[in-house]
PLY file of the C-alpha trace (Angstrom):
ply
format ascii 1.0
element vertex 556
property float x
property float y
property float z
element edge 555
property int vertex1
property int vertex2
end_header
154.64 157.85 134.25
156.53 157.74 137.32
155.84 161.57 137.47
152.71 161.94 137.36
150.20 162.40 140.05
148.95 158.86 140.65
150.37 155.92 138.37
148.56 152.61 138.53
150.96 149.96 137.04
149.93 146.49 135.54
147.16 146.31 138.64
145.50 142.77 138.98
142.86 142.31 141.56
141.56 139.30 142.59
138.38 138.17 144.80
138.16 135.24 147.03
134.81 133.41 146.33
133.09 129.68 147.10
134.53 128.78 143.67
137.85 130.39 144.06
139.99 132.70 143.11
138.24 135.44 140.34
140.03 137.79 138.94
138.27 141.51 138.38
141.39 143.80 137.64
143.39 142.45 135.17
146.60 144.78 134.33
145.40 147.95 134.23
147.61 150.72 133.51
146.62 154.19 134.01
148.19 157.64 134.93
146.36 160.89 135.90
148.19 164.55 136.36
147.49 167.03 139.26
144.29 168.89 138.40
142.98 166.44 135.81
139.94 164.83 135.82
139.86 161.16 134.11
137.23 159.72 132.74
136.62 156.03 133.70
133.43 154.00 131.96
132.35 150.99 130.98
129.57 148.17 132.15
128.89 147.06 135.24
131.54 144.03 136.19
134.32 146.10 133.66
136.05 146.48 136.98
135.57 150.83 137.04
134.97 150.39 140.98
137.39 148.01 142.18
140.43 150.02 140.47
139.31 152.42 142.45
138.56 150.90 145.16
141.88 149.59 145.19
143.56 152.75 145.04
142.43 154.17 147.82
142.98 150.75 149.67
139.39 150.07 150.55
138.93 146.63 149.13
136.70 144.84 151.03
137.94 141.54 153.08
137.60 139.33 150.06
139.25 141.45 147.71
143.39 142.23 147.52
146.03 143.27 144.78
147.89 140.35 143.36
149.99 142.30 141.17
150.87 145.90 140.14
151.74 148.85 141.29
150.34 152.02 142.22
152.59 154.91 142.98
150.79 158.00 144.42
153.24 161.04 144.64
155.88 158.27 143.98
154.74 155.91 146.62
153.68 152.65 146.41
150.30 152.69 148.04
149.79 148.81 148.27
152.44 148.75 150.40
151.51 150.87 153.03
149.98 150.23 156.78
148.84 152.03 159.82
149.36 155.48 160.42
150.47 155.68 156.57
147.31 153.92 155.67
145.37 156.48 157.49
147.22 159.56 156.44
146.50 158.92 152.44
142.71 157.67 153.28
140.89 160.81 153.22
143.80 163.32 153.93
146.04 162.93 150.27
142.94 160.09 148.79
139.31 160.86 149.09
136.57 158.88 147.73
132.48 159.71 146.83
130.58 157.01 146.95
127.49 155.57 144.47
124.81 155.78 146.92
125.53 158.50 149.36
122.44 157.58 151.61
123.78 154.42 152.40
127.31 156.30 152.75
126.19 158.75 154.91
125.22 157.23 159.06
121.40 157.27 159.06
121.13 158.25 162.89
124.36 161.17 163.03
123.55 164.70 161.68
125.29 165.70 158.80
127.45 168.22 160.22
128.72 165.86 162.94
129.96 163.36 160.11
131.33 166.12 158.55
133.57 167.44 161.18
134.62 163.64 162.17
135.79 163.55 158.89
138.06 167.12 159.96
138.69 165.38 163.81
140.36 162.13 161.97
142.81 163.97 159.86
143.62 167.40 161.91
144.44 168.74 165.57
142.05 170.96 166.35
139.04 171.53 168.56
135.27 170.28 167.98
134.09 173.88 167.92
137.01 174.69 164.97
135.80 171.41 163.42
132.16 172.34 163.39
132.53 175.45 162.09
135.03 174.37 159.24
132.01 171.89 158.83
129.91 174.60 158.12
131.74 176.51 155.80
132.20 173.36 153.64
127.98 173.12 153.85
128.43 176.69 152.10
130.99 175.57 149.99
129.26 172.90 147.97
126.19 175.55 148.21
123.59 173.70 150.71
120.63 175.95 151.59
120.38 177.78 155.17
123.28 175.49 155.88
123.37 176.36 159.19
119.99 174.78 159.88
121.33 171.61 157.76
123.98 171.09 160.18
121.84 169.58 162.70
119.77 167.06 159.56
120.03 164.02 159.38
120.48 162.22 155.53
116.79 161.19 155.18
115.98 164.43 155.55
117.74 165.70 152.69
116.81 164.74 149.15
119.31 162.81 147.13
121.27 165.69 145.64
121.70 167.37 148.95
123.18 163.85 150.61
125.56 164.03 147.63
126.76 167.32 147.99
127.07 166.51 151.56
129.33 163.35 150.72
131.49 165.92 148.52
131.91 168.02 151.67
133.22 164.89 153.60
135.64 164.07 150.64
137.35 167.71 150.38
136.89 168.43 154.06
140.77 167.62 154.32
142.07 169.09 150.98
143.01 166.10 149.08
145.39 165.40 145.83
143.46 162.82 144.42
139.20 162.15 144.54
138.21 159.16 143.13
133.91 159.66 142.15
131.97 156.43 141.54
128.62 157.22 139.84
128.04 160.69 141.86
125.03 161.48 139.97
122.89 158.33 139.24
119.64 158.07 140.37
120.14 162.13 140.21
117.81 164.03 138.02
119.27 166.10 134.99
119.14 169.02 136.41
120.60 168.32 140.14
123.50 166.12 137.84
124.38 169.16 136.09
124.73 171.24 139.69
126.54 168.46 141.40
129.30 168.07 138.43
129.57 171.88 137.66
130.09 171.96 141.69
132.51 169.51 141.55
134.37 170.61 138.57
135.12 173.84 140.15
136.36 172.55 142.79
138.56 170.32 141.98
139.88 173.52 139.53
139.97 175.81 142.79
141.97 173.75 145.12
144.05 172.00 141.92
142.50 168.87 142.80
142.75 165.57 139.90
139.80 163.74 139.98
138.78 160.27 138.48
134.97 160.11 137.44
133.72 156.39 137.53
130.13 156.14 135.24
128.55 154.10 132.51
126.97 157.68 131.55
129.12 157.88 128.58
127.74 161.74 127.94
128.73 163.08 131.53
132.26 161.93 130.62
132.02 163.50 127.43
131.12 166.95 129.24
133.47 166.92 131.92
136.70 164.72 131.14
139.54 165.74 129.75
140.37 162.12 128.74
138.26 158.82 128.89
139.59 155.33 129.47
136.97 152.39 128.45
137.50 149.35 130.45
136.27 145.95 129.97
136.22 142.74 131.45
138.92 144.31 133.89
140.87 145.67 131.18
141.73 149.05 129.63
140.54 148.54 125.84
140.56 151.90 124.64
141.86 155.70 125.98
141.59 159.24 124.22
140.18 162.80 124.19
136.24 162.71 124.20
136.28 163.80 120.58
138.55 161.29 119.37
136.88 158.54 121.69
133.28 159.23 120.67
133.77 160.55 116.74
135.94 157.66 115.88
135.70 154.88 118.25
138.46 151.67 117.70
137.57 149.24 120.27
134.93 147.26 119.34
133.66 147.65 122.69
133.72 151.39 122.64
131.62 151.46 119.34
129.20 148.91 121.05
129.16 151.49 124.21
128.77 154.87 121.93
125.85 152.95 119.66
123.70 151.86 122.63
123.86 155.13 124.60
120.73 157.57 123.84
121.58 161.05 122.33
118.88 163.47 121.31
118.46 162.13 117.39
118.22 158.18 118.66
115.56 155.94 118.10
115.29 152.31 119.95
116.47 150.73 116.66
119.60 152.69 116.57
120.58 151.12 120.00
120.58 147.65 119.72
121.89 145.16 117.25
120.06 144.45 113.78
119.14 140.73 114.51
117.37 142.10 118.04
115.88 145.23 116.19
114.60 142.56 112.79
113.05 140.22 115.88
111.55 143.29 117.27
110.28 144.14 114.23
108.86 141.13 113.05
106.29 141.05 116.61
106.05 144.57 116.40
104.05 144.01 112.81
101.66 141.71 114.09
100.59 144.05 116.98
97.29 145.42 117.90
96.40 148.36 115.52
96.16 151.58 117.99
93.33 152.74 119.31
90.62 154.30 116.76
90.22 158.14 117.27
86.80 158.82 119.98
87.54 155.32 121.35
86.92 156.06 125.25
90.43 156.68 127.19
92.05 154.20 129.13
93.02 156.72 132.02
91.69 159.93 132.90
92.98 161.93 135.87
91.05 164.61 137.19
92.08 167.99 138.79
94.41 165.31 140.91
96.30 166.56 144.27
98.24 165.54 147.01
99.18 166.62 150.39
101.13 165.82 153.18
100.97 166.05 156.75
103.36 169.79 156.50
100.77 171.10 154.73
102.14 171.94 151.18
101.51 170.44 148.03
103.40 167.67 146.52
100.70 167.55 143.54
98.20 170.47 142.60
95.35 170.14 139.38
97.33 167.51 137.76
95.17 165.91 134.87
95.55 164.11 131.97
94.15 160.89 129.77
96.02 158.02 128.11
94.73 155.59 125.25
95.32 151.84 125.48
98.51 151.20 124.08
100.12 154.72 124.16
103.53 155.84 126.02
103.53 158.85 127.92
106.65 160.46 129.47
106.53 161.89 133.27
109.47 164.07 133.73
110.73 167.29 136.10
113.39 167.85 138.84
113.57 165.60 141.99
110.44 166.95 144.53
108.57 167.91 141.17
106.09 165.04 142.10
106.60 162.58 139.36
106.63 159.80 141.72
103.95 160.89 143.91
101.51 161.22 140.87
102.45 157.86 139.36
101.72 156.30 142.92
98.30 157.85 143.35
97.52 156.58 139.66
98.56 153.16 140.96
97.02 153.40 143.85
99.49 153.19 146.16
98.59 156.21 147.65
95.65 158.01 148.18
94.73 161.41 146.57
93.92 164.11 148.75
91.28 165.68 145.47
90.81 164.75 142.17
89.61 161.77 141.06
91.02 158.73 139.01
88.64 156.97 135.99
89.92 153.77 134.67
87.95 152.35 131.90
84.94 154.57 132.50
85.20 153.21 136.91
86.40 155.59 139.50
88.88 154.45 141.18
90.52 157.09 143.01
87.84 157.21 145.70
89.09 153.53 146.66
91.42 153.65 149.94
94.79 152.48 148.62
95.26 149.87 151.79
91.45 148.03 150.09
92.29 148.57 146.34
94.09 145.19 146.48
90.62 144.10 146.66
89.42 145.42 143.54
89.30 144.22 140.57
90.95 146.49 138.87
94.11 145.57 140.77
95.84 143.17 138.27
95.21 145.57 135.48
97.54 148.54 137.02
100.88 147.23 138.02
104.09 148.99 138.28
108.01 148.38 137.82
109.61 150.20 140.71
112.88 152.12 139.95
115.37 149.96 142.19
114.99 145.97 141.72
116.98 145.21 144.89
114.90 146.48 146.82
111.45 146.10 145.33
112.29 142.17 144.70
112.06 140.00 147.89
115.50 138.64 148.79
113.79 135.65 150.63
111.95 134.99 146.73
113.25 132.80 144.22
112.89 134.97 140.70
110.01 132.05 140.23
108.24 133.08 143.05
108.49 137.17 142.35
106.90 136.20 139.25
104.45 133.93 140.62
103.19 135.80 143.22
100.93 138.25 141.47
99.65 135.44 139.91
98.63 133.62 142.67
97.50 136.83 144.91
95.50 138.19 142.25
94.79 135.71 139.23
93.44 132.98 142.26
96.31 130.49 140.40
97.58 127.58 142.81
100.92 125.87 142.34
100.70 123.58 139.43
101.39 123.00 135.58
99.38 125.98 135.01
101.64 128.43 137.33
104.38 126.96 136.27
103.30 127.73 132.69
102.42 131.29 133.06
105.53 132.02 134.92
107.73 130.16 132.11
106.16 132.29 129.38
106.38 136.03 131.11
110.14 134.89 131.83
110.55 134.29 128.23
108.17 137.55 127.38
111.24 139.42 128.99
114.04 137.88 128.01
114.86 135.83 131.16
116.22 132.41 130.38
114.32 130.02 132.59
117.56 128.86 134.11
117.74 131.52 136.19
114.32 131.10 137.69
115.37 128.79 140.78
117.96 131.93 141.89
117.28 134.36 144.45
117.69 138.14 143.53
121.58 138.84 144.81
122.36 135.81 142.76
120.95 137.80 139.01
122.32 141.06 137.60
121.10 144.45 137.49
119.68 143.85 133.78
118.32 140.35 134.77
116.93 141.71 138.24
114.98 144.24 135.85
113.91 142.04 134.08
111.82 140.11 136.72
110.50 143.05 138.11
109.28 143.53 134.76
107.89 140.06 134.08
106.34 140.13 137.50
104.73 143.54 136.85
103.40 142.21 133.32
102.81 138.39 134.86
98.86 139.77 135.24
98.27 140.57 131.98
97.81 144.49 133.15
95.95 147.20 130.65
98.27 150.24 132.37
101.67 149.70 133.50
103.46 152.85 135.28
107.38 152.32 135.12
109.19 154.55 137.67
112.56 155.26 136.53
112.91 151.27 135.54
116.71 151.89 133.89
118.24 154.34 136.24
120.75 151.67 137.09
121.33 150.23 134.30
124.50 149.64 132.05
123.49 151.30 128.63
123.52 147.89 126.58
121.07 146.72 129.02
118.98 149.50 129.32
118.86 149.44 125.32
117.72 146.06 125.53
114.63 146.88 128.22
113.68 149.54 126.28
113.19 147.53 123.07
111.40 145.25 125.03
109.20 147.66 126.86
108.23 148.95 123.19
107.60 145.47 122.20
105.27 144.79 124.71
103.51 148.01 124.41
102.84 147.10 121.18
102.16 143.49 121.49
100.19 143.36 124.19
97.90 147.04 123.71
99.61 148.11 127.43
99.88 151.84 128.24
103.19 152.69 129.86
103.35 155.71 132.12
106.83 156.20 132.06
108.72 158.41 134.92
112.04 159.22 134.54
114.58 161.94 134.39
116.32 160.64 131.41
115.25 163.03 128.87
116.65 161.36 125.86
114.73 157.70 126.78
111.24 159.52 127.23
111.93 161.02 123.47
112.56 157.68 122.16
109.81 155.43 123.85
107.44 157.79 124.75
104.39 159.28 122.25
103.58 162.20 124.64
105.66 163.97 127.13
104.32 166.03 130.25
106.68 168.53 132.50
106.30 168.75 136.10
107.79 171.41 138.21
106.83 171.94 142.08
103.46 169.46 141.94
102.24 170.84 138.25
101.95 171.00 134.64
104.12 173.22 133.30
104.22 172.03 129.49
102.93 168.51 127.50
102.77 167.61 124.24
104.37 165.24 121.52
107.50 164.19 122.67
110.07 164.76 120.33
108.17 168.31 119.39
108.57 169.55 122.72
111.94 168.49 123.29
113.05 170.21 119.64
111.13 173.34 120.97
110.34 173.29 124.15
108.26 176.35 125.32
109.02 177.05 128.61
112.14 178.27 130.16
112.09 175.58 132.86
112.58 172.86 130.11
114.37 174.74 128.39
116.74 174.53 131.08
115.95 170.76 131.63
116.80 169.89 127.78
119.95 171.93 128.14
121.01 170.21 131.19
121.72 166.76 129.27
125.07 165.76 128.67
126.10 164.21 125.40
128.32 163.72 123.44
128.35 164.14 119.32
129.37 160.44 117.66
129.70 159.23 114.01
131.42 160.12 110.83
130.43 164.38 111.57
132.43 164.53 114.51
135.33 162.07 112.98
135.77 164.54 110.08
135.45 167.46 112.60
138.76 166.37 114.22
0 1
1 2
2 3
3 4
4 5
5 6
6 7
7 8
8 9
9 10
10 11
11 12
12 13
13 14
14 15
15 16
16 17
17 18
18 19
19 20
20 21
21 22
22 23
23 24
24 25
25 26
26 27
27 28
28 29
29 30
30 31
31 32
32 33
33 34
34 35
35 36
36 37
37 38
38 39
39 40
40 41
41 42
42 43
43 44
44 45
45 46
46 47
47 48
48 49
49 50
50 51
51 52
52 53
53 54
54 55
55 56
56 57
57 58
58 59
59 60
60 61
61 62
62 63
63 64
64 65
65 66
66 67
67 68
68 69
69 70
70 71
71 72
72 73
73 74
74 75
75 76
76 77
77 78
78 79
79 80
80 81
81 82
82 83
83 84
84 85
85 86
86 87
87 88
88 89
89 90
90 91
91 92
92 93
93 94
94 95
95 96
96 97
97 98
98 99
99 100
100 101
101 102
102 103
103 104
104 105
105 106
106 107
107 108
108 109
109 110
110 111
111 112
112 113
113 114
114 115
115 116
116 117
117 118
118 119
119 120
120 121
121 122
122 123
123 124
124 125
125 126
126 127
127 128
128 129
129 130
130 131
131 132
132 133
133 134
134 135
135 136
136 137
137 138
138 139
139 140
140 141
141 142
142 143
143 144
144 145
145 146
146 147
147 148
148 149
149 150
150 151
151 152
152 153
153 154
154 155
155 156
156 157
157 158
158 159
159 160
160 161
161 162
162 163
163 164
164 165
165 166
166 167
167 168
168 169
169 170
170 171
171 172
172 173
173 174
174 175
175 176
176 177
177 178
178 179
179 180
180 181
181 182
182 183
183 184
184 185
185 186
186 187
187 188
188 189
189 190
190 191
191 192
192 193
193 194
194 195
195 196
196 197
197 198
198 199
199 200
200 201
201 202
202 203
203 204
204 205
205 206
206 207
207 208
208 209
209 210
210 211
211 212
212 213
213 214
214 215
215 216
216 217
217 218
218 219
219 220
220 221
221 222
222 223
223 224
224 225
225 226
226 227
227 228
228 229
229 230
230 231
231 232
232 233
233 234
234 235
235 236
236 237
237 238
238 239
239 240
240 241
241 242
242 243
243 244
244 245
245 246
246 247
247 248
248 249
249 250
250 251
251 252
252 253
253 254
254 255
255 256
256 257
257 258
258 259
259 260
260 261
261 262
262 263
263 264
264 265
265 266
266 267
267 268
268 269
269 270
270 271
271 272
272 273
273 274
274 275
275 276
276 277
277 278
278 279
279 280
280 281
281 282
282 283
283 284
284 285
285 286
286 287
287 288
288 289
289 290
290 291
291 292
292 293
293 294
294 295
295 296
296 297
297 298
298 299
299 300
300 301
301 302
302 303
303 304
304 305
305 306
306 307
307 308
308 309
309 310
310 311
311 312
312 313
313 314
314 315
315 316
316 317
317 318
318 319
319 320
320 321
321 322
322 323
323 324
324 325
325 326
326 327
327 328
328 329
329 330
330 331
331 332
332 333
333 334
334 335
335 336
336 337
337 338
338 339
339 340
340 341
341 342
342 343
343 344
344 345
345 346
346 347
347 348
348 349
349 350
350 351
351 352
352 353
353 354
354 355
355 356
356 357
357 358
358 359
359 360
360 361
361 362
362 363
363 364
364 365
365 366
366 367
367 368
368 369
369 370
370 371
371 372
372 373
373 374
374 375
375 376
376 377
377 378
378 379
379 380
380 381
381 382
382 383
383 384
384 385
385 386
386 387
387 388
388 389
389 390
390 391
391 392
392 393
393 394
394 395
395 396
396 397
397 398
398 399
399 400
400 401
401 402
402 403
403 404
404 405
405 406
406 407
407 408
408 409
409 410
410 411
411 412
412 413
413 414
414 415
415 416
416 417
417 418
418 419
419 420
420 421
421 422
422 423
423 424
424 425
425 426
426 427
427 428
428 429
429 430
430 431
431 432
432 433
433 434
434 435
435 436
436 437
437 438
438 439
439 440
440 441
441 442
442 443
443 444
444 445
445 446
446 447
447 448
448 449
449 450
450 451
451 452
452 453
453 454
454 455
455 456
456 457
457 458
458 459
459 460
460 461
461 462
462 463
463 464
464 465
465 466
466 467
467 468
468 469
469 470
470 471
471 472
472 473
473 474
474 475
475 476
476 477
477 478
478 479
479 480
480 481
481 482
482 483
483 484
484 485
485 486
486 487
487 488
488 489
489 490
490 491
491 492
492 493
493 494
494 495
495 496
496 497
497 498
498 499
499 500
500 501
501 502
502 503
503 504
504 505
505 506
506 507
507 508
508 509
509 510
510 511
511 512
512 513
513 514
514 515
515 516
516 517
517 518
518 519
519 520
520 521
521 522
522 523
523 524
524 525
525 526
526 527
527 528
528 529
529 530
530 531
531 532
532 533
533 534
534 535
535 536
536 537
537 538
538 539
539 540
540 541
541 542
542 543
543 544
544 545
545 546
546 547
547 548
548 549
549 550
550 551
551 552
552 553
553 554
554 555
């Protein structure tokens, strides 16, 4: 082991918190080779990040090694200070963070942060850095990157900041890159052009690579072998093949049966107890809608633009029944959000017109619509709780609020009653209602955004990529419950995402978007089988996954 690349030995970690000491690490043991790229998953808490934040010495304040070893090249980096420190940070160890916008400096152009990243580690001019800067813009293939030099990150679009943050991590030709979550909140496309990127670099220059996710099927694509931790543990490590065709943790299995592949259902990814519960409200739901009863939604020739002038939406329509599912899907800058936010009427259209229940609505300036009456019956779950929630908000109060701004309820047995019974609606025990948002996790967060989206009884709700975050045991469990109250409760679900394999499973109807329109729509699962258009063609093909089960055990 002692030869190898980088060899983490018996690593504890521990945190300093108000009720002591917590351990998140707790003996790990791993080893990765020059060139290799190692596959780290597992839920959130399993410890994925702090291993490797650890190895690259960027623990925060709280946070320190108790115990272990890790031996880069042969030398113990927890033992290392100053101009040592600095060397391996970014120069041997280099590090791609989950959320490159809040990684990147918000008011420094990219191509200055870039070629401080060159100034730190190497003697050489600010003209030599700049242009080594560029070069790595053309490297991890940004458009006219010579104009991108002098952008700053919120004028890129999330798959440009990334590729930016992998030009900062190779700028100085490291051994080792440590990537944690590169591609969430990515869409399938862009994830597939940031990992192929990636991959052949880290081939080129002979660089290993460790690839933190909970996406179980980007692993699957890209790793050579996959360690599963949990709890701060390793419990499992293999091939791909061997990990995923015959699992032995029963962790792993858990992991492999929750994640969505192309022939899953929402059954197949929870438990049978939740799935016979499920089942049992599921058969005392409203029947659907009889066929030539009026549509819940119609959208007219809709279109939006912006103050530069070109299109973010053109001649979008469509209709949706009470109680159906409908999947809104495309690249990033497709216009999947901007649509669903005109139908919610968050923004306003520049054409087209919006009919709910037989009332226009799209002629109603978004900044009065809270006015209408129509408000509490279109409510959305916005794609990132921590910042949609209020951090000054108990979860009561998220959940209350609608119901007091728009149902006229004052505080009282009542409230308290309604809020109580959309916490339980969603799974939220009712313990956690007196906690503020940084005190819940992701899946519980979700969940409130979710109660507090349905706390108004709403006829339409329009999810915008509500499980992008999410661990895939939790997102299994939102989705069941999404489908339970679709069905429950008669409530359409406009669902945007860029998860192809969700929309299949919860969503009736599917509709493609590419650059503002309709390029295909139909039944969900038919037009994922067969899609008829290259472009999603190329979207479907863009998934990773990974085969599972008995086929691929026998395979082996």
């Amino acid at each position: 082991m002692s030869q190898s690349l980088l060899s983490i030995e018996d690593l504890h970690v521990s945190f300093s918190t108000r009720r002591g000491m917590v351990e998140a690490v707790r003996g790990v043991t791993l080893a990765v080779e020059a060139g290799e790229m190692l596959g780290l998953v597992g839920e959130s808490g399993s410890g994925k990040s702090v291993t490797g934040f650890a190895t690259t010495r960027l623990l925060d304040t709280a946070g320190r090694v108790t115990a272990g070893k890790i031996l880069f090249r042969g030398q113990d980096v927890t033992k290392l200070r100053g101009d040592d420190l600095r060397q391996l940070q970014g120069a041997a160890m280099s590090m791609i963070f989950q959320n490159p916008r809040a990684a990147l400096n918000p008011i420094r152009a990219i191509g200055l942060q870039i070629a401080d990243a060159i100034l730190t580690h190497k003697r050489i001019s600010k003209d030599a850095a700049r242009a080594e800067a560029l070069d790595l813009l053309r490297a991890v293939q940004i458009r006219d990157p010579e104009q991108r030099m002098n952008a700053y990150p919120h004028e890129l679009s999330g798959g440009m900041c990334q590729r930016v943050m992998i030009a900062i991590a190779i700028s100085c030709n490291p051994a080792l890159l440590i990537a944690d979550e590169p591609t969430t909140g990515l869409d399938v496309t862009t994830q597939k052009v940031v990992m192929d990127l990636l991959a052949d670099i880290a081939a080129a220059r002979g660089m290993a690579t460790i690839l933190i996710t909970h996406d179980l099927g980007l692993a699957a694509r890209y790793c050579r072998r996959i360690a599963v931790m949990e709890h701060g543990r390793i419990v499992e490590e293999a091939s791909p093949k061997t990990l995923f065709g015959a699992p032995r943790h029963a962790y792993t299995k858990r992991l492999v049966a929750a994640s969505p592949t192309a022939t899953s259902r929402i059954e197949d990814l929870v438990t049978a107890e939740e799935w016979e519960r499920h089942a049992a409200v599921v058969s005392n739901a409203r029947p659907p809608a009889a066929h030539g009863t009026p549509p819940l939604l119609e959208v007219r020739k809709l279109a939006k633009r912006f103050d530069q002038g070109s299109a973010a939406v053109a001649d979008f329509s469509m209709t949706m029944a009470g109680g159906e599912s409908v999947g809104l899907v495309g690249e990033s800058g497709s216009g999947k959000s901007t649509t669903s936010r005109m139908i919610c009427r968050l923004i306003d259209p520049s054409e087209g017109d919006i009919v709910f229940e037989g009332q226009s609505i799209g002629h109603v300036a978004s900044r009065d619509f809270h006015r209408s009456r129509f408000r509490k019956d279109i409510q959305m779950v916005f794609q990132d709780p921590n910042e949609s929630l209020n951090p000054r908000f108990t979860a009561f109060d998220c959940i209350a609020h609608p119901l007091m701004r728009l149902a006229g309820l004052r505080a009282g047995k009542e409230l308290w009653q309604r809020v109580e019974e959309c916490a339980e609606r969603v799974g939220l025990p009712l313990d956690l209602l007196p906690r503020f948002p940084h005190q819940l996790s992701g899946g519980q967060k979700a969940r409130v955004g979710i109660a507090r989206a349905i706390a108004c009884r709403p006829r339409l709700l329009v999810l915008d990529e509500p499980t992008a975050a999410l661990d895939v045991s939790v997102q299994a469990v939102v989705l069941q419950l999404l489908d339970r109250l679709r069905r429950e409760n008669d409530i359409a679900l406009l669902f945007v995402s860029h998860d192809l394999n969700v929309v299949r499973m919860l969503c009736d109807r599917t509709i493609v978007l590419r650059n503002g329109g309709i390029v295909e729509q139909g039944e969900s699962r038919a037009l994922f089988d067969n899609p008829k258009t290259d472009y999603t063609r190329k979207l479907v093909e863009a998934i990773p996954h990974f085969e599972s089960g008995p086929a691929m055990a026998t395979a082996l």
